[in-house]
C-alpha positions, -999 to 999 in steps of 0.1 A, spaced: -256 -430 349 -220 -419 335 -220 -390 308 -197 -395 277 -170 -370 276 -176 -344 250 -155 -343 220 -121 -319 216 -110 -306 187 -71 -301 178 -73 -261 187 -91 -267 220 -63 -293 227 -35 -269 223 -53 -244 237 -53 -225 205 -81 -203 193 -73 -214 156 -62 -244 136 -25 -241 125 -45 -247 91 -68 -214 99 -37 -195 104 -18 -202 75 -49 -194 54 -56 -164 73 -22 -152 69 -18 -155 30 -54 -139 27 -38 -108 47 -7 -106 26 -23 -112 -9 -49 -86 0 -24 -57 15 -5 -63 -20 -31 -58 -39 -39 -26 -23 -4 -14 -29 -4 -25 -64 -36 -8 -71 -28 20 -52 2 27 -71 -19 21 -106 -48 43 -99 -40 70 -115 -37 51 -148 -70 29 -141 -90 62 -144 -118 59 -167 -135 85 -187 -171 81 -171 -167 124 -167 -186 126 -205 -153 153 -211 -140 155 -246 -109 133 -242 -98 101 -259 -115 82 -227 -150 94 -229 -177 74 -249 -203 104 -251 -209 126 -282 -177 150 -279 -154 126 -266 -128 108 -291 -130 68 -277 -145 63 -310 -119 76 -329 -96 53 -311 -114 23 -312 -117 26 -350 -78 31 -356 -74 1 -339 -102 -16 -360 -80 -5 -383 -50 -24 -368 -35 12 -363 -10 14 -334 -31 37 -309 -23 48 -271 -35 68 -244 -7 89 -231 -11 98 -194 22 114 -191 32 149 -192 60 168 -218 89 155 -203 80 119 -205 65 119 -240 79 85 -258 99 103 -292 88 72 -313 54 85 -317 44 96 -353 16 118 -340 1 131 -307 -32 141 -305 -42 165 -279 -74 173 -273 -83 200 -243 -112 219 -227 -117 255 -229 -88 263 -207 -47 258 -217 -16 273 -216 20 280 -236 36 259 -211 12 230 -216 14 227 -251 55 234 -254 61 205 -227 37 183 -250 48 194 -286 87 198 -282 94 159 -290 73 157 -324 42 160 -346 13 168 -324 -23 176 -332 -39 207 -311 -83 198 -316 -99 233 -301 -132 223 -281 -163 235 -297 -195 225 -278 -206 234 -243 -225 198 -228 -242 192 -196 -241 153 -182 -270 133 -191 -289 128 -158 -307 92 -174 -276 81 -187 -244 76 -173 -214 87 -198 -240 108 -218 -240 144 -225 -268 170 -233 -258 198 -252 -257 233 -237 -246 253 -270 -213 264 -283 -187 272 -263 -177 312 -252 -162 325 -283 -141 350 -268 -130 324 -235 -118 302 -266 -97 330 -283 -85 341 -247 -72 303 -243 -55 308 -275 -40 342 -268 -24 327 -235 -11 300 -259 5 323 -283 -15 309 -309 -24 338 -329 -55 325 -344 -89 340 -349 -120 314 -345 -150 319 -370 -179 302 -372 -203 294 -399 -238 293 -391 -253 268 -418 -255 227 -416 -242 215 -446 -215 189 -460 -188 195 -467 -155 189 -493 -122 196 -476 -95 205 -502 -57 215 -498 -51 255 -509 -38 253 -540 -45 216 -549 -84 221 -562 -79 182 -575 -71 171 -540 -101 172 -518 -118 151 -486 -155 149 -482 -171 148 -448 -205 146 -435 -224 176 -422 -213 198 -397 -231 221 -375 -217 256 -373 -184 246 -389 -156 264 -365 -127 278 -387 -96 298 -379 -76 322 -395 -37 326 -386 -12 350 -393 20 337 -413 33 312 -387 6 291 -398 -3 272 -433 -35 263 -443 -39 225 -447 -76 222 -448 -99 249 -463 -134 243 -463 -159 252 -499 -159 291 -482 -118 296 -483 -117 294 -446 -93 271 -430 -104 237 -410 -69 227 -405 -34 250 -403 0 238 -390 34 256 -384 58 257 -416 78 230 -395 46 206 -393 51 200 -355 18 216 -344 -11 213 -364 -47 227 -353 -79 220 -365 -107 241 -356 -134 216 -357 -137 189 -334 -165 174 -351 -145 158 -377 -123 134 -352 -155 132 -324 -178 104 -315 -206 128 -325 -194 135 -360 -181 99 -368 -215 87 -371 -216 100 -406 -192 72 -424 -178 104 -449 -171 118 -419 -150 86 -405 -132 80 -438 -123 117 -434 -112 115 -399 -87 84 -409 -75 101 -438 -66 134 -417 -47 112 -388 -25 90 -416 -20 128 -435 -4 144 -401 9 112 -395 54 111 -392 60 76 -398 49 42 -389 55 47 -352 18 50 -329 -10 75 -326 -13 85 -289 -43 104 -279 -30 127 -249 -56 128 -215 -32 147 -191 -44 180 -201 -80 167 -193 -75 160 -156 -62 123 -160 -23 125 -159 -2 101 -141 22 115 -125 61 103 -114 55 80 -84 80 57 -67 59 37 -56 50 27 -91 86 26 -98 91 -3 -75 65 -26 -100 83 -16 -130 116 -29 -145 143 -29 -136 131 -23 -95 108 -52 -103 133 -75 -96 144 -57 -66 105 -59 -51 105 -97 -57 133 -103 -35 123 -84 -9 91 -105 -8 107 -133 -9 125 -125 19 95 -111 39 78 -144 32 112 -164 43 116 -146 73 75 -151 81 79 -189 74 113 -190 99 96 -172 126 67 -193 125 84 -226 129 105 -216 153 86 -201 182 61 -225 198 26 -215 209 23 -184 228 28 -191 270 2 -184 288 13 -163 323 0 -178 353 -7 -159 386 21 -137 395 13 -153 431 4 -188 439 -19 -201 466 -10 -222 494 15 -227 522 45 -234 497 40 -203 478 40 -183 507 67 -201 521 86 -197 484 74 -160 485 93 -157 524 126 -169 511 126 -144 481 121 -116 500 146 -128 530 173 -137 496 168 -102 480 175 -87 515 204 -104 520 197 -118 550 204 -151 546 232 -153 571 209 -140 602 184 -172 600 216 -195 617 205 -183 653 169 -189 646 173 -220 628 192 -232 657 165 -225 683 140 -240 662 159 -273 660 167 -273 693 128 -271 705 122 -294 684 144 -320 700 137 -310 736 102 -315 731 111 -351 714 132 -358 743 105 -341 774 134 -319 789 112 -284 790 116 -276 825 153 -278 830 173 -241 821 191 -229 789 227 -240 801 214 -274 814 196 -282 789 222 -278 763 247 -297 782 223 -326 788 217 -323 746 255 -331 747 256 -360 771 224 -375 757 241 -376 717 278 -381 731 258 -413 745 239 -419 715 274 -421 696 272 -387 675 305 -372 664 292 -336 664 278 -321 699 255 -296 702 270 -266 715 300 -270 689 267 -266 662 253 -241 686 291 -219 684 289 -223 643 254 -212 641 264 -180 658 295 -168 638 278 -172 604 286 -149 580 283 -164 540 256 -185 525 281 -213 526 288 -212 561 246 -211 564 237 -242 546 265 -260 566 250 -248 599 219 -261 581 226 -293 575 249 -300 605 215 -291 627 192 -312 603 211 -344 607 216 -342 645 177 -333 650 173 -367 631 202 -387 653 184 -370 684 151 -378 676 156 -412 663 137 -401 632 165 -416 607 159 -451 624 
């Protein structure tokens, strides 16, 4: 019975673990996966979302502002989130909003509201994280009174926070304008300041008190109440139409409304690895990727399948014998084989010939007679005096052959 030969596949052929195929799709998988790691790696600080439940323009719980945004854009309003710091602040904005916790400084708010109109919302409530749901907040109370005018101390903003202890809406009006007004929903324990005179009143609530002041310049405004602009207080449409109206009155021209999130933990700082996936390095990155992928492609085509090393040494009689000459070769002891070479050749042909018994000196002048008969050119001891004064490699192999063909002559092995 004969067995059928089992089938081979084009890897097992070539001795290959993988299909060219394999390796080609291995390979792009590798290099579109370590790219996308760099890419994201160097966007991750702008992919941060707001799932903290802070009040920032990124947070979708009560005291955050992501409401606020998404209805200026409802509005077809020109709204961003600004992740960059002072220095970096785009001068077309018409208004920057910043909104942060219970903590900031001079030098935060000088590096944001050097480069235009910028809106300062003071934090109000104290919230836990909802536990059942994720992006949710409980409230914990107001926040620390005196930490919040401490905050504004160390911002030289000399400001003095009230609040009102009622729940009641309310009608906005501009000091001295009793005709002008803006009417908001309710508002728990309105939160009002009062300023020395390097800040105007804007916004006064039905009391007198001031809502909203600004510098005499109009490049920092502050309002005291975050629950006009929040999620929380946007429920109440007055309160919505109110928190549109405030952001178009601040407003300095047609350019966008950024909502600043640096102060709130979520800047993006300079990074050159980002650099290198923005214009004008873009261009710069492609190439080089272009080349990487070139020089891949060459070096792939050009080298055959790896070599696989054999044994470093062989079995049998010719790799010992191989093995014999190296070592003799690396010595450099070539030359010293003549003598030996002769005697072998010559016992060789004695025992052809059956002349074992007869002495050195005879025997080599009988090797003489017996090829001077047999019509050979060269004689024996002439080879024999050769063999003994080699000194080169050259003068070896001639030895060499010499005593090779007259072994055959002698021997009758050539006939």
């Amino acid at each position: 019975m004969s067995l059928a030969a089992a089938p081979t596949t084009a890897a097992s052929d070539s001795g290959a673990p993988f299909t060219p195929l394999t390796v080609l799709w291995i390979v792009l998988v590798v290099a579109f996966s370590f790219s996308a790691f760099i890419v994201l790696s160097a966007y991750a600080p702008d992919m941060r979302g707001g799932s903290d439940a802070g009040g920032h323009a990124l947070s979708r719980s009560a005291v955050g502002f992501a409401g606020l945004v998404t209805l200026l854009r409802e509005e077809n309003e020109a709204v961003t989130i600004s992740r960059r710091d002072g220095a970096d602040r785009d001068p077309g904005l018409s208004l920057l909003v910043l909104t942060p916790g219970a903590q900031f400084s001079n030098d935060d708010l000088q590096q944001l509201t050097q480069a235009g109109p910028t809106l300062l919302v003071l934090p109000k409530w104290d919230v836990i994280p909802d536990p059942t749901n994720q992006g949710w907040v409980k409230q914990a109370g107001l926040i620390d009174a005196d930490g919040l005018a401490k905050a504004l101390s160390q911002a030289k903003l000399n400001l003095k926070l009230a609040r009102r202890t009622d729940h009641a809406a309310l009608r906005l009006s501009l000091p001295g304008a009793p005709n002008t007004s803006l009417a908001a929903g309710a508002i728990d324990q309105l939160q009002t300041v009062q300023g020395d005179k390097a800040f105007v009143p804007l916004l006064v609530d039905d009391r007198g008190q001031a809502v909203l002041v600004t510098t005499p310049d109009r490049r920092l405004a502050v309002l005291a109440d975050p629950d006009l602009l929040n999620t929380h207080g946007l429920k109440d449409p007055l309160t919505a139409v109110a928190a549109t109206r405030l952001i178009d009155f601040l407003r300095s021209g047609d350019g966008p409304v950024a909502f600043d999130v640096s102060l709130n933990g979520f800047g993006s700082p300079p990074s050159l690895l980002k650099l290198a996936f923005e214009p004008p390095f873009l261009g710069a990155t492609l190439c080089l990727a272009a080349a990487a992928a070139l020089m891949g492609l060459h070096a792939a085509s050009r080298f055959a399948p790896p070599h696989r090393a054999g044994r470093a040494l062989d079995f049998g009689k010719r790799a010992l014998a191989d093995n014999s000459a190296g070592l003799i070769r690396m010595a450099k002891r070539e030359p010293r084989i003549a003598p030996r070479y002769l005697d072998l050749t010559r016992a060789a042909v004695v025992k052809a010939l059956g002349v074992n018994r007869m002495g050195e000196a005879e025997r080599d002048a009988y090797l003489d007679k017996v090829g001077q008969t047999s019509g050979l050119t060269r004689r024996f001891s002439d080879i024999a005096t050769e063999a003994k004064a080699v000194k080169t490699r050259a003068d070896l192999i001639k030895v060499a052959r010499d005593l090779y063909h007259w072994r055959l002559e002698m021997t009758r092995e050539r006939r």
